[in-house]
N, C-alpha and C positions, 0 to 999 in steps of 0.2 A: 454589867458594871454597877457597883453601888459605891456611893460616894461615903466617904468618913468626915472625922473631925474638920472641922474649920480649925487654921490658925492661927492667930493673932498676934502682930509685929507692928513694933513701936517704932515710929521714925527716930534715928539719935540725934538729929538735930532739932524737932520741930516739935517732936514730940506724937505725932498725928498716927491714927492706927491702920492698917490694912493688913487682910487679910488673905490666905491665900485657904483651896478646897485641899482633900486628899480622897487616895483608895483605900477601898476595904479588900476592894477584888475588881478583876478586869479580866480582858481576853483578847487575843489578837486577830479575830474572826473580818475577816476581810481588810486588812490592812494591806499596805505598802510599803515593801520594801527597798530603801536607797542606796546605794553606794557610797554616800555620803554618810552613811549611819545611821539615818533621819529614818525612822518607821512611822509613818501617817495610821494612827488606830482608830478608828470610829470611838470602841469601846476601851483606850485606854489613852485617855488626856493626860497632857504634859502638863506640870505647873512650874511657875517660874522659881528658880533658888536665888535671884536678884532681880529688882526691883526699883523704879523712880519715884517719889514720894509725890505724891499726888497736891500738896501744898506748896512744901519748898524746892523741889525739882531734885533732894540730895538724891542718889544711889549707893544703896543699902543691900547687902547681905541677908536673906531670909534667913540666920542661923538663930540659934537656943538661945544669945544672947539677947535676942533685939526680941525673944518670943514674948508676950504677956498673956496668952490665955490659949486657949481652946475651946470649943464647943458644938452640938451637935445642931447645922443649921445656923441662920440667925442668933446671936446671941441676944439675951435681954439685958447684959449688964450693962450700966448706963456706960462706960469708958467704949464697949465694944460696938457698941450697938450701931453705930453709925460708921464701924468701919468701911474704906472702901478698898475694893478685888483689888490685889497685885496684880500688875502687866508685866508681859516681858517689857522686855528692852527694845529699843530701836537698832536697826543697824548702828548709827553714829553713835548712839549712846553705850553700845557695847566699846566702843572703841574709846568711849570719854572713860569710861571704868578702865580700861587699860592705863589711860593716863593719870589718872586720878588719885594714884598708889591704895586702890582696894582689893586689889588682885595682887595676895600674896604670896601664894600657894602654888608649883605645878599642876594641883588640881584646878584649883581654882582659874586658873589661867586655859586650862583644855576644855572646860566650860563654856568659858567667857567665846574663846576663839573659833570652838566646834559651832556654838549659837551660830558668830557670825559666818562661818563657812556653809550654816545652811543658808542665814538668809539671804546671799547671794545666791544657792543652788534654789531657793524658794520661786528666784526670780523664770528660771526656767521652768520648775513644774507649772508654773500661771502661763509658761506661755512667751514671756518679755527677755529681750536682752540681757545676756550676764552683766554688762559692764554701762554704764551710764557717758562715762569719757575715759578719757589716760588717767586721773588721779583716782577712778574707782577703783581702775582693772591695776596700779600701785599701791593701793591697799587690801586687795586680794591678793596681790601675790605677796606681799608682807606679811598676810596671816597666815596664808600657808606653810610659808617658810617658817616660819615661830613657834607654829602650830607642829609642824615633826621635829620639833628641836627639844619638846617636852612630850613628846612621845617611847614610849620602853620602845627599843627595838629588838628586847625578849618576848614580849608579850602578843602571842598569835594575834589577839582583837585586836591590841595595837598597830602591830604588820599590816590590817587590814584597811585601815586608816592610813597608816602611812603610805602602802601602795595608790591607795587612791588620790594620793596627796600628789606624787610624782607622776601619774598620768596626768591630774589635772594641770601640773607644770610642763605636761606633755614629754617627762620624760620616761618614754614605752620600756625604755630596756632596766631601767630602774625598777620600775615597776615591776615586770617579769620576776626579775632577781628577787623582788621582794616574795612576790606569792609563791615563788617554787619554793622560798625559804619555809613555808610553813605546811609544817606536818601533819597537821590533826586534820582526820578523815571527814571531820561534820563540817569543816568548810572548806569542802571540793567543791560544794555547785557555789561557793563566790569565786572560786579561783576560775574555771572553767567561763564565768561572765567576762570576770575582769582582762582575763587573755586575751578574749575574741575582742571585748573592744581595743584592746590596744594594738590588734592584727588589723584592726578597722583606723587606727590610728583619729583613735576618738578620745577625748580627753575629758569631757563635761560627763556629768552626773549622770548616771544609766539607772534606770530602776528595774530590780529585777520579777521577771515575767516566765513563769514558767512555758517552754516549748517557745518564746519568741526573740526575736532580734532586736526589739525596738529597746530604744534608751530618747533620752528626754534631750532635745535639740532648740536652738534658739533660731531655726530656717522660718 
């Protein structure tokens, strides 16, 4: 892994700067893969494309517009130099961006919504409970629902999201329908997972393992 430019983003309201890292190069050598989409890399960190401003609390879009600089490392420019790291978002706070009307875009909305579809699924790989009470486990399944309603149901990687969307609504036969829909041969071994868990009538996040059965459970 070797790290690139630094970026620099001005809050639009505050004014205040933060920055976020990049790659130059990376690799996926001992990673994990989810069902969820989610790949855990040692050697290839995720950076956030939304943001809460570390001063005024706004939430801000990391785009070209809000960018004012770059540079290799710490910058020395006096405006930069004190910037601080972007964070994701919180669960609630992805949700306050839904409300917020910053989320303009289907893109931008599969972003915002996949985020929070892991960090519920996050809850299981630690270990903890899907669901905190009744108004969690109704705003999961809100997102999910949302979440394939801006999904291509042309597009194979999309299918695969969405399959996993309607297991985790626990609906198996939906799901079936969806992977048998799809044809390209390099993703037979998700299809071959996602079947047997739904023969298992298992609906939560499975990571896949080669030669094994196990999927990630909140027992």
């Amino acid at each position: 892994m070797i790290l690139g430019l630094n970026y620099y983003y001005k809050c639009p309201e505050c004014g205040s700067i933060l920055f976020k890292e990049s790659l130059v190069s990376s690799n996926t050598f001992g990673a994990r893969y989810f069902s969820d989409g989610k790949v855990i890399a040692p050697n290839q960190p995720e950076f956030p494309q939304i943001t809460k401003c570390f001063k005024c609390d706004t939430i801000f879009w990391l785009f070209k517009e809000n960018e004012v600089g770059t540079s290799y490392g710490n910058s020395k420019e006096s405006e930069l130099e004190n910037a601080i790291e972007a964070r994701f978002l919180s669960l609630d706070e992805y949700f306050i961006a839904l409300k917020n009307g910053i989320v303009k875009s289907d893109t931008e909305e599969y972003y915002v919504r996949q985020k929070i579809l892991w960090l519920y699924n996050d809850r299981l790989r630690d270990g903890q409970p899907l669901f905190t009470d009744k108004d969690d486990k109704g705003r999961w399944r809100e997102n999910i629902v949302a979440l394939i309603n801006v999904l291509n149901s042309e597009d194979a990687n999309d299918k695969t999201i969405m399959a996993e969307l309607y297991r985790n609504l626990e609906n198996f036969d939906k799901c079936i329908e969806i992977i048998n829909s799809i044809k390209e041969k390099e993703l037979d071994w998700f299809k071959e997972d996602m079947i047997k868990a739904c023969m298992l009538k298992n609906p939560l996040v499975i990571e896949f393992i080669e030669d094994a059965d196990e999927y990630v459970d909140d027992d």
